[in-house]
N, C-alpha and C positions, 0 to 999 in steps of 0.2 A: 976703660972709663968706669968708675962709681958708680951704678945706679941705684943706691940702697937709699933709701927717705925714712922718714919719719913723721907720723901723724900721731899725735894725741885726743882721744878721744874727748868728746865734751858733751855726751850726753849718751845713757847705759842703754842699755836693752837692745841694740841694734847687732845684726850678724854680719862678721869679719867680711865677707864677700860682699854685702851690699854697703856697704860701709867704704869699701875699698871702691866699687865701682862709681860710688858719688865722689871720691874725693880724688882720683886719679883719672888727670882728662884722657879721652882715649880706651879709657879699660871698662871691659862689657863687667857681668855678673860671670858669667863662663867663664872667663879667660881669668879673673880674679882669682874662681875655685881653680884653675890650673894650675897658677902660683901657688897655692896655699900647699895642694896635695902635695906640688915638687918639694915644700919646703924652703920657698923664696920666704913665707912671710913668716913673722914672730910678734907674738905679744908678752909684753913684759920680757923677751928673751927667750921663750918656749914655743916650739912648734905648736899648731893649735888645730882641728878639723873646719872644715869651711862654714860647720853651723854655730862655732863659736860665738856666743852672743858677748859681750865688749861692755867694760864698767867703764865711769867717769875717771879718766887720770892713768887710766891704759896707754902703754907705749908700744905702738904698732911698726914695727920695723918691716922694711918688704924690698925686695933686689928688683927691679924692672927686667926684663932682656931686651937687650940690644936691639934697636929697630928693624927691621926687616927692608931691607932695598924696596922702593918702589918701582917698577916698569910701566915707564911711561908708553902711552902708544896712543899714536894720534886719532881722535873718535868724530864721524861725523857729526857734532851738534850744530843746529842752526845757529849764528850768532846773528844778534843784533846792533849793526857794525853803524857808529857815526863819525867814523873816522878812519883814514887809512893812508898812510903814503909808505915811503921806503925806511922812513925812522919809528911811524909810532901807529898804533892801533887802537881807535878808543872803541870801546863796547858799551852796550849797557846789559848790565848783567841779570836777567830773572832770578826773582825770590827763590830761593830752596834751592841753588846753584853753589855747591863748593868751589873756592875758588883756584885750589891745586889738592892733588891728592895728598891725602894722609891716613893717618889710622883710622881704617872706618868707612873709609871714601878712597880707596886705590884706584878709581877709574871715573869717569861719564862728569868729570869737572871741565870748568871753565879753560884751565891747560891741558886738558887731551882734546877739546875744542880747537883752539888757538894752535895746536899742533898738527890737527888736518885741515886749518884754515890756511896759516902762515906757511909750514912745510920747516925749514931748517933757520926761517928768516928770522929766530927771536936770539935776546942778548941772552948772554950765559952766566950773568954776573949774580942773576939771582939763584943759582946754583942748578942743579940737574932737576929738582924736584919741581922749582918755582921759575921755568923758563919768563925770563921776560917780565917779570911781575913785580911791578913800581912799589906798588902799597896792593890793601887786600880790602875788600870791605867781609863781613859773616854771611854765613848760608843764607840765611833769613833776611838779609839787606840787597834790596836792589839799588840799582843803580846804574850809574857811570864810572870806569874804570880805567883806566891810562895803562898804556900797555908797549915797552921797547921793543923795537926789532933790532936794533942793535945795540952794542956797548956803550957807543960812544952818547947816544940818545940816552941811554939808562941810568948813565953816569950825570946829566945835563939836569933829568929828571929829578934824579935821588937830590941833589944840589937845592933844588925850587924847592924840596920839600923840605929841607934844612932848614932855607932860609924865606920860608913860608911863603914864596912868591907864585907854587904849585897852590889854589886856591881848590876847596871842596864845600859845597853845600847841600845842605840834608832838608828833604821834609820830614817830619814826623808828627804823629799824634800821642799825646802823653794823658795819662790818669791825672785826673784834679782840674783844677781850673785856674790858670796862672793872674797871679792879681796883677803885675808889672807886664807892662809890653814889652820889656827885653830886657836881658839883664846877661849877665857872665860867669859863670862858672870857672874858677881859680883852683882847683884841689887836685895834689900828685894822682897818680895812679900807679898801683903795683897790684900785684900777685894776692888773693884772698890768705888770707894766712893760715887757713883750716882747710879751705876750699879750692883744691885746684884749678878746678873749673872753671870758675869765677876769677873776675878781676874787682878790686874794692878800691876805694880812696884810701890813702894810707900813707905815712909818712915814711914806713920801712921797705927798702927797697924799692922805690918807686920814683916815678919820672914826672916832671912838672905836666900838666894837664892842664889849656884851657879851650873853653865851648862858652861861644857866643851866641846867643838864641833870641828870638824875639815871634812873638805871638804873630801868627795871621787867621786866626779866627776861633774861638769860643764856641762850646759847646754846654749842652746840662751834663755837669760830669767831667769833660775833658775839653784838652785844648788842643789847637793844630799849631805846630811851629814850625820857622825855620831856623835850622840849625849851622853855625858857621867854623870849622875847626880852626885850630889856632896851631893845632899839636894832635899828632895822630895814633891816640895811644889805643891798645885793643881791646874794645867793646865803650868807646870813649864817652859817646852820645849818651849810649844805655846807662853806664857805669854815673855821669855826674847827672842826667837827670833824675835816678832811683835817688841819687844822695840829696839832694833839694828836694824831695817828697813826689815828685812825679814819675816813675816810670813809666817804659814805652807801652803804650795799649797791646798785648799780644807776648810781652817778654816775661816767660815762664822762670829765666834766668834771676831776673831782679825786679820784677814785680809780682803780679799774682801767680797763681802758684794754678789755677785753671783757666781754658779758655774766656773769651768774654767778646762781644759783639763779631762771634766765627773766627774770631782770627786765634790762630795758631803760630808764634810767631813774631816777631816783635813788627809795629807799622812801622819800619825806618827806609828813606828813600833817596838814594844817592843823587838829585835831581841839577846841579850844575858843577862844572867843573872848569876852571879856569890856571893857562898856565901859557909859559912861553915858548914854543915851537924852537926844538934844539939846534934844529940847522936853518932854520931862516931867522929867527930871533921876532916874527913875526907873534902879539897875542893871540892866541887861539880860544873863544868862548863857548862853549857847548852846555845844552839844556835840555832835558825830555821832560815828556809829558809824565803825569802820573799814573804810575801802571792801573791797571783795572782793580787790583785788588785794594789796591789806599781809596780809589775813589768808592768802591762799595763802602769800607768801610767809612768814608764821611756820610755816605746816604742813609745810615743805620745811626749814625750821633743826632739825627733830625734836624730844630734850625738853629741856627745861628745864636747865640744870645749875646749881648754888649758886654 
């Protein structure tokens, strides 16, 4: 397989290695200067030293290597289980919780969890890496998560979420102060086109995207919403309320760029989920409370305003 990319620089003075580690999800500063030394990366065409500082309109070519197998192995973490029978397992997942291993995060995730909880009981459709795993929400999002023990459940699930009958609803608190009590968010979503990292509104390469949100309370500064997906694309929430001028209180990703009332983190909160039990055909509705850390954070917005 190819793994040779291409970044074009769009602004000078920056060194090839930090440069490479902002714009390549996954890749530290070290392991960037590892590529450079081997000779994976090029600018303009020429090998370069890793303190290579980078003009405007530079063509940065770079070879990835192959990913490295992950070994999964199943880890005691407590889960916080609201659901459980012989088809599905729902959780709610704590803040700062990956939700399967990857680069970065080979172990102490939500699936080496679910693999000393479950034991061999999860489906396999979502491959060796992502036993079981319906949809995903981010590190930084707690929540509620839907989870197959087996295929036939997995396949029932993936379906609902097709054809939006799998329902998900978020609270969150956003920067600004929303004039409309509710309103809708329409705009694709893809790939940041400089920014791997990131995902952006965009027309190129991107998939329809809608979030339906509406106010539950006003703050000096910000507002609390609920947020209601239509389409489950990733970092969805974040991604179209930065694009309407609000992002999330806490999301270093697409709003402010430093902490702000303690959080670290974006305030997003996976708080119900509704969907149709695969082997009974029975609705199932489930709803948590809000964790500890949203609710500090509403105690520090002060009170209320109309």
């Amino acid at each position: 397989m190819d793994n040779t990319e291409l970044l074009i620089i769009e602004e000078s003075g920056e060194r090839i290695d930090a440069l490479l580690a902002q714009n390549v999800e996954g890749l530290t500063r070290s392991a960037a200067q590892r590529l450079i030394e081997s000779g994976a990366v090029l600018v303009n065409g020429l090998p370069v030293r890793k303190n290579c500082k980078c003009a405007v309109g530079d063509e940065v070519t770079f070879t990835l290597p192959e990913p490295e197998d992950i070994e999964l192995r199943p880890q005691n973490i407590p889960l916080d289980i609201m659901l459980e029978d012989e088809d599905v397992i729902v959780v709610s997942k704590p803040r700062g919780m990956v939700v399967h291993p990857a680069a970065g995060h080979p172990d102490s995730t939500l699936v080496n969890a679910l693999l000393y909880h479950c034991g061999d009981s999860l489906s396999g459709i979502g491959g060796q890496k992502r036993p079981g795993i319906v949809h995903r929400i981010d590190k930084d999002t707690s929540g509620l998560l839907i989870v197959a023990k087996n295929d036939f459940a997995h396949l029932n699930l993936s379906a609902q979420l097709s054809d939006r009958s799998l329902s998900r609803v978020y609270e969150a608190v956003v920067k600004g102060r929303l004039r409309e009590d509710s309103g809708t968010v329409d705009a694709p979503i893809g790939r940041h086109p400089t920014d791997r990292k990131r995902m952006a509104v965009t027309d190129k390469n991107s998939r329809n995207a809608v979030t339906h949100w509406e106010v539950i309370a006003r703050y000096n500064g910000y507002t609390h919403i609920r947020c209601r997906l239509e389409t489950g694309r990733t970092h969805q929430i974040r991604v179209h309320m930065a694009h309407i001028g609000h992002p999330l209180l806490g999301d270093f990703t697409y709003g402010a760029p430093s902490p702000e009332k303690g959080l670290i983190g974006q305030c997003l909160h996976a708080k119900a989920l509704k969907f149709i039990h695969p082997r009974t055909g029975e609705a199932v509705q489930l709803e948590t409370e809000l964790p500890e850390y949203f609710t500090e954070v509403l105690s520090r917005l002060g009170n209320q305003i109309g």
